[in-house]
N, C-alpha and C positions, 0 to 999 in steps of 0.2 A: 861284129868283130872286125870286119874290114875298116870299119867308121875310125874303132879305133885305134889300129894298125896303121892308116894313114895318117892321123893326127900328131901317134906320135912321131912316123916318119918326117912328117911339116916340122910339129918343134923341132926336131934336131937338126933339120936342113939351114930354115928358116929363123933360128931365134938362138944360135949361136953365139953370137954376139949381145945376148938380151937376157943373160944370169944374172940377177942382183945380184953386186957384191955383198953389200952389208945387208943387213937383216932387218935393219929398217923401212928397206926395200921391200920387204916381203910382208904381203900383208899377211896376218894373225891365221885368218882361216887356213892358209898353208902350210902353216906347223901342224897342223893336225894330221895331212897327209902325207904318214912316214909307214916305211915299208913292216913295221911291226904291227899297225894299225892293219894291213894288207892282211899281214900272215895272223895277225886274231882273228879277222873273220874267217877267214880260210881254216882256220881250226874250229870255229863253230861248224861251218858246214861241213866240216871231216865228221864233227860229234854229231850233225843234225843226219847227215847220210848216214853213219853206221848204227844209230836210235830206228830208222826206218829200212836196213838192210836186218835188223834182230827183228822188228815184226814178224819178220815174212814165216819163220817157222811156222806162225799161228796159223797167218792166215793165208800161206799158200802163194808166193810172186810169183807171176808170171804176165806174159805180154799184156794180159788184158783185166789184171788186179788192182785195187789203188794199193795197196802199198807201192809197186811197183812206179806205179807212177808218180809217187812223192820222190821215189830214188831217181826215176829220171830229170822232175825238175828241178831236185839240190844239183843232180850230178851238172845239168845244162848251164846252173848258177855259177857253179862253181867252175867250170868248165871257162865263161866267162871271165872271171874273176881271174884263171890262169892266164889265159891270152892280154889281158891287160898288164898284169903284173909280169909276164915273161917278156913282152914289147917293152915296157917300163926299164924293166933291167938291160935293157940295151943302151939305153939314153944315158946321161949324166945328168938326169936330173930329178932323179928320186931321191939321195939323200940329202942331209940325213930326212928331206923332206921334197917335195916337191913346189919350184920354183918357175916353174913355166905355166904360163897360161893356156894353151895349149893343151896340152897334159893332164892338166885341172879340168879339162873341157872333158878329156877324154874319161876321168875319173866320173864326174857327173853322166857320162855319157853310161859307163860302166854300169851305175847304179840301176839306172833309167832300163837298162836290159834284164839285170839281173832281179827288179821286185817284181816285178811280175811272174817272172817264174818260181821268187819265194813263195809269193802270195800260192799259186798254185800249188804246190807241195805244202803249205800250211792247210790247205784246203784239204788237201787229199789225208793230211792227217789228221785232222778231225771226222773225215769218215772213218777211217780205220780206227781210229781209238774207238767210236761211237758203236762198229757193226762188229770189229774184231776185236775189242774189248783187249788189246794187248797192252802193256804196260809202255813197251817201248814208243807204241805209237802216237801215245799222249806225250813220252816223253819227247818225242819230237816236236811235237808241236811247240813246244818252251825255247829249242831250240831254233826254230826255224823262224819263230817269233823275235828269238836276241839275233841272230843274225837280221832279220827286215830291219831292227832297229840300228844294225850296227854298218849296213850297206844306208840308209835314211842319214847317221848322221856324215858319214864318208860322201855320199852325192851333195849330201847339203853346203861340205867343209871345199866341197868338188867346186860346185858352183859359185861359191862365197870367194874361193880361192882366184877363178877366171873375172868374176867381174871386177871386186878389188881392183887386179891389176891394170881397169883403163879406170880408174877416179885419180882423184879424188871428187865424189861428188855431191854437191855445194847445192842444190834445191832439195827439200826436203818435202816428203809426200804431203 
């Protein structure tokens, strides 16, 4: 979190003067990271945490259950995913897309924090589907799975978006 609280303090100190104007400027992978791309995964993981806060009837939450612990790691992901996106909203340079390199770093940086903790709560809902035989807990797992894919192409749009911006590059693998 701090990594990317500084980062995006650096763009906006540092790269002020470094906004493409024109859109030519900006490479492709940076249209992709626009603040409604943010808030759809953010509503998967509202849908993937309240799939695995409806288990819990079955199978009983508490400190030391997996469903619980699938709710801790959406909530930590998501938790994540606020702190970037609330730092972001400070900056000028989220819409309608993001345009700093910088930022783009922090985006990748975002992802980089948050599949791991997906992964784990995808894990944990495959136990509880498996031992608590709950519906919702399966249904999480679909969720938690479209979210990994939907933070995968957000890091990937992340990192595509920071290198871009030092090319053009002219050797080819």
């Amino acid at each position: 979190m701090k990594k990317v609280l500084s980062l995006l303090s650096a763009a906006a100190v540092l790269s002020l003067n470094q906004v493409p104007t024109a859109s030519a400027d900006i490479p492709a992978a940076c249209t992709h990271l626009t603040p409604q791309a943010f808030s759809e995964l953010n509503r998967t993981l509202e849908r993937a945490k309240s799939l695995a806060i409806a288990s819990c009837p079955t199978a009983g939450c508490g400190a030391n259950y997996v469903p619980q612990y699938m709710i801790d790691a959406v909530v930590a992901a998501q938790t994540s995913l606020s702190t970037f996106t609330t730092a972001l909203a400070a900056t000028p340079y989220g819409t309608p897309y993001i345009t700093n390199a910088s930022i783009s770093d922090g985006v990748y940086g975002t992802a980089w924090d948050m599949i791991p903790l997906l992964y784990r709560a995808r894990y944990y809902s495959m136990l509880s589907s498996i031992y608590d035989r709950h519906p919702a807990s399966r249904q999480a797992f679909d969720a938690i799975t479209h979210a990994i894919d939907q933070t995968e192409v957000l890091g990937l749009h992340g990192g595509k978006c920071y290198v871009d911006q030092y090319g053009p590059f002219t050797t080819p693998f």
